[in-house]
Phi, psi and omega in degrees: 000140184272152192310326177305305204286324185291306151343293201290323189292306182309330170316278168331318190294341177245023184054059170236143162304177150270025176262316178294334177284337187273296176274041169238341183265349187055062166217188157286134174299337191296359224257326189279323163282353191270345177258024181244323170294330200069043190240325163212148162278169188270178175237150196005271161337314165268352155340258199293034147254352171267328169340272185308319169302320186245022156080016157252178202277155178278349142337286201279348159279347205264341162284314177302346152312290190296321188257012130308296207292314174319301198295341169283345180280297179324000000 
């Protein structure tokens, strides 16, 4: 499953949008569709604030990073 892919369901698990999820992270929504898409990842800064929006520890988004990126590597 892809880092996007991992996003939209935790979204969906609390029923937020991404315009609530983009302002709850202080970023623009298009930026939480462009990482639902696989068009991009997040970068530092925004880890642990989706961390905190979707109520996990930044560990478990910064794994789904790293095995993004392996699997794009492969």
């Amino acid at each position: 499953m892809s880092f996007g892919d991992r996003l939209r369901a935790e979204r969906k698990k609390y029923n937020l949008s991404a315009e609530v999820l983009a302002s709850e992270c202080g970023v623009a929504r298009s930026y939480i569709t462009l990482m639902e898409n696989g068009k991009r990842l997040p970068g530092k800064k925004v880890i642990p604030k989706l961390a905190l929006a979707l109520h996990l520890k930044t560990n478990i988004i910064v794994n789904w990073y790293l095995e993004d990126l392996r699997e794009k590597l492969e």
